[in-house]
DRENPA-3360 file (N, C-alpha, C; in nm, 2 decimals, always signed):
BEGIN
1 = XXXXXXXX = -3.18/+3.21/-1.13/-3.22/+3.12/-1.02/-3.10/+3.03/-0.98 ~ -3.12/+2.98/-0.87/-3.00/+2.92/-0.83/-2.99/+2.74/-0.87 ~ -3.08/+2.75/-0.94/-3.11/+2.61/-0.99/-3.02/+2.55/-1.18 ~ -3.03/+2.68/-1.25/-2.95/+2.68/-1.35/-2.83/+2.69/-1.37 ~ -2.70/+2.71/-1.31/-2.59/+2.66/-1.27/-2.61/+2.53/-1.30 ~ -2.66/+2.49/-1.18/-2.67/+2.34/-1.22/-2.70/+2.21/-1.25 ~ -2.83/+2.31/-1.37/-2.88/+2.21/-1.45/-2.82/+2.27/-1.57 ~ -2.75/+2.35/-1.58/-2.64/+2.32/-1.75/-2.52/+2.27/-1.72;
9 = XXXXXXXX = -2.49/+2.25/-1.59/-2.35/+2.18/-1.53/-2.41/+2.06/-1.60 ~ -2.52/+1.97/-1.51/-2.56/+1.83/-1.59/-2.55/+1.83/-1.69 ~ -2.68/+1.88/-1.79/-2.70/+1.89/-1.94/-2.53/+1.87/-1.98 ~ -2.51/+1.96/-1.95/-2.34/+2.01/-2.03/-2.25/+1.84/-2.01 ~ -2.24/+1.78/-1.95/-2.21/+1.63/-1.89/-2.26/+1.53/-1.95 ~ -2.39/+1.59/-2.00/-2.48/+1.43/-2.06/-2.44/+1.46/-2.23 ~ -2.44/+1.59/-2.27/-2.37/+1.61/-2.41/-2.22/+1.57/-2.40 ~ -2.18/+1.59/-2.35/-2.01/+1.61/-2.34/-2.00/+1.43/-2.39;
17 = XXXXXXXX = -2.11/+1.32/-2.34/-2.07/+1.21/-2.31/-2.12/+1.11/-2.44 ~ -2.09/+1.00/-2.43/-2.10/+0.92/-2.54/-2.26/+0.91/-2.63 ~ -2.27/+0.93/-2.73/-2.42/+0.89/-2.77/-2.53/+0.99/-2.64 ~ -2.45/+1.11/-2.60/-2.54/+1.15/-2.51/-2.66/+1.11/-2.42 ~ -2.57/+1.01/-2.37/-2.66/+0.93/-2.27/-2.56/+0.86/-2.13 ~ -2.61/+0.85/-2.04/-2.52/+0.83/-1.89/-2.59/+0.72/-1.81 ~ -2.53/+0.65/-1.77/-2.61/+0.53/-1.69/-2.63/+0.60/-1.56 ~ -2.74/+0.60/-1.51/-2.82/+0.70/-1.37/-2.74/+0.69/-1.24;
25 = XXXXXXXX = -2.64/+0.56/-1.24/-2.60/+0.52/-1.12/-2.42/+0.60/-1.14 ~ -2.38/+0.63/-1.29/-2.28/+0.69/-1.28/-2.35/+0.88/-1.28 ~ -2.36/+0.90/-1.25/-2.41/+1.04/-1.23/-2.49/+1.07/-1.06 ~ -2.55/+0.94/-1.04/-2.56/+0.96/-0.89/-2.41/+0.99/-0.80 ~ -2.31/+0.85/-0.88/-2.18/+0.81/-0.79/-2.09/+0.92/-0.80 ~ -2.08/+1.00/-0.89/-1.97/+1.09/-0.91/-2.00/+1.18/-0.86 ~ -1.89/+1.30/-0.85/-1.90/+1.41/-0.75/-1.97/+1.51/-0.83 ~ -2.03/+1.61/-0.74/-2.12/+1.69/-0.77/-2.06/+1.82/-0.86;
33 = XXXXXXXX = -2.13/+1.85/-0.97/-2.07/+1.99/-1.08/-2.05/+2.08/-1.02 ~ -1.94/+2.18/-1.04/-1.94/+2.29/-1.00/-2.08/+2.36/-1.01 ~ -2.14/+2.47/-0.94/-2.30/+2.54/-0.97/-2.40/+2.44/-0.89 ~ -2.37/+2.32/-0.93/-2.51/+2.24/-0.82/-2.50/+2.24/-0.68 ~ -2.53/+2.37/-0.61/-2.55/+2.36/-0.51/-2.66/+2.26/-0.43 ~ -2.78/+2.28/-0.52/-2.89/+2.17/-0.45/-2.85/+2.00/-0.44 ~ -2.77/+1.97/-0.54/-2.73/+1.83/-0.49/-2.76/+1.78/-0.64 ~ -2.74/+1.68/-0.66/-2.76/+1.57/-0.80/-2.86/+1.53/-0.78;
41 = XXXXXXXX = -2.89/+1.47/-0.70/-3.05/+1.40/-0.70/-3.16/+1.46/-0.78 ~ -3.13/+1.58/-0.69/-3.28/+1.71/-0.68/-3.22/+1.76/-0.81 ~ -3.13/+1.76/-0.86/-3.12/+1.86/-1.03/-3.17/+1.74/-1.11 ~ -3.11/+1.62/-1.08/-3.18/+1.51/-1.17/-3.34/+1.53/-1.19 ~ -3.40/+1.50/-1.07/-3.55/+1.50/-1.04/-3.63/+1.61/-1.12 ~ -3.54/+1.72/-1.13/-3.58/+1.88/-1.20/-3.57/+1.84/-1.33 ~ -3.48/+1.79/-1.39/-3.39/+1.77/-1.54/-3.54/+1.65/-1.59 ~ -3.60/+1.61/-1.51/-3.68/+1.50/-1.58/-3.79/+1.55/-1.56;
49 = XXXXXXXX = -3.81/+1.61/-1.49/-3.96/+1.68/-1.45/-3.96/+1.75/-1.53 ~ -3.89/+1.86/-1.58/-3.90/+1.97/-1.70/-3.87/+1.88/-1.85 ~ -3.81/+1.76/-1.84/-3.85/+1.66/-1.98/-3.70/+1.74/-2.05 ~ -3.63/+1.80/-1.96/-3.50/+1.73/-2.07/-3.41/+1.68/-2.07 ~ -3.46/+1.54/-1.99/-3.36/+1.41/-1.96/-3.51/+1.31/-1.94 ~ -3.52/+1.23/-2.04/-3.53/+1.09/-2.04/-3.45/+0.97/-1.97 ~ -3.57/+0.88/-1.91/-3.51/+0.80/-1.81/-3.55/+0.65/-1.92 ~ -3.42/+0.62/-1.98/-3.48/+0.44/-2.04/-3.45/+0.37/-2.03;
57 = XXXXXXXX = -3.57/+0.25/-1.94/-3.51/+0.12/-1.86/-3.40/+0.05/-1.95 ~ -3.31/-0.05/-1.84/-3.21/-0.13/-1.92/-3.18/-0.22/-1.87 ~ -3.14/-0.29/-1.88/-3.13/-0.42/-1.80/-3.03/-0.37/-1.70 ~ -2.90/-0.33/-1.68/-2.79/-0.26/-1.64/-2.87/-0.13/-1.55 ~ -2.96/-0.09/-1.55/-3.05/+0.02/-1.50/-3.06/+0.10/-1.55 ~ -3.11/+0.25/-1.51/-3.19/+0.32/-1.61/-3.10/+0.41/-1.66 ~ -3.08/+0.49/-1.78/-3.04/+0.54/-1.86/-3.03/+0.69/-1.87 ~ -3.00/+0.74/-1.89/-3.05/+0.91/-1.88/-3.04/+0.97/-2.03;
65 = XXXXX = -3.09/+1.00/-2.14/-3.05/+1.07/-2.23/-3.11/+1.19/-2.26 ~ -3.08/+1.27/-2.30/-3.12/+1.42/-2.37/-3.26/+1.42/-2.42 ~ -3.35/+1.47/-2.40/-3.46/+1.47/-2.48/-3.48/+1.52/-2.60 ~ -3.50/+1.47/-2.67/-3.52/+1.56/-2.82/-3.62/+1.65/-2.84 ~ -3.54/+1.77/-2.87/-3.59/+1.93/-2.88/-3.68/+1.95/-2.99;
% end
């Protein structure tokens, strides 16, 4: 599907990163992964809807980490 590209582009970005977790507004602001054609928003929206990215409020705003498998 044309949707997997790039949601392992993301995934692959939120492991790659510290404590596997990304502040929501740095992954909105930066440029889009190779494979995501549909846009960041809409892979985000997918990535949380299918539950494997957790959204945890923060004071700083919301958080994004990996869901535990």
């Amino acid at each position: 599907t044309p949707l997997s590209p790039g949601r392992r582009a993301l995934l692959a970005l939120v492991r790659r990163s510290r404590h596997r977790e990304v502040p929501l507004r740095d992954l909105q602001g930066g440029k889009t992964p190779p494979g995501a054609r549909l846009g960041v928003p809409f892979l985000l929206h997918d990535l949380l809807g299918a539950e494997q990215l957790q959204s945890v409020p923060t004071a700083a705003g919301p958080l994004l980490r990996l869901a535990e498998s």
